[in-house]
N, C-alpha and C positions, 0 to 999 in steps of 0.2 A: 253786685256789679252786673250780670250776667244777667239778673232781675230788671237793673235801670233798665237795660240794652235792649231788652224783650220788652217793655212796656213803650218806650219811646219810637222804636221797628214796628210794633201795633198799633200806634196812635198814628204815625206817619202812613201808614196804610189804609186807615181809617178815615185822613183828611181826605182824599182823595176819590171818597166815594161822595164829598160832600160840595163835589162841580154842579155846577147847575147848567143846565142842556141849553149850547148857544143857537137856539132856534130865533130871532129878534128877526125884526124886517131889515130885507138887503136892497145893497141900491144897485145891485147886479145889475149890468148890463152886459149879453154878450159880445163878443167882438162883433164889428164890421168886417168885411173882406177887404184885403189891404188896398185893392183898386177900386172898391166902392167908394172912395172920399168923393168929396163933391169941389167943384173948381174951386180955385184958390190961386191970389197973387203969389203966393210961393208955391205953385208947383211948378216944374224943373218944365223948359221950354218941349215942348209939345206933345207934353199931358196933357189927353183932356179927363176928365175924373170919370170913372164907369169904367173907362176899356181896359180893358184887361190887358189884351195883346200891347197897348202902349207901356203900358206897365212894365210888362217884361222888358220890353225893350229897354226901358228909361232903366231899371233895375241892371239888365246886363251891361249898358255902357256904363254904370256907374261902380259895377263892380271890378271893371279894366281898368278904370283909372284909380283904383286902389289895389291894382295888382304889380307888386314891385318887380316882379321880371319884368312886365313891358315895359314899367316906368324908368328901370334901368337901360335896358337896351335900345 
């Protein structure tokens, strides 16, 4: 019994060396920076794509109106 147990604990240790290395070609691409998008009928009224500084702004007012203190009071 003790025997199965050691041979089956060896074999299972065994599979495991028999991965084969996922080096394959990727389709990687890095991110963009989230205000590098480029103009777009759905971006939020006075984005223009590139600015940064719009960005935040459009970001901060969208993040009050998913802030339920103000949305409550």
């Amino acid at each position: 019994m003790i025997r199965t147990i050691s041979v089956i604990a060896a074999l299972t240790m065994l599979a495991g060396c028999g991965e084969k290395p996922q080096t394959g070609v990727s389709s990687y691409k890095p991110d963009q920076k989230p205000w590098a998008g480029a103009a777009s009928p759905y971006n939020a009224a006075g984005y223009k794509g590139g600015d940064k500084a719009a960005w935040d702004t459009q970001m901060r007012a969208r993040i009050q109106t998913q802030n339920e203190h103000n949305r409550v009071n």
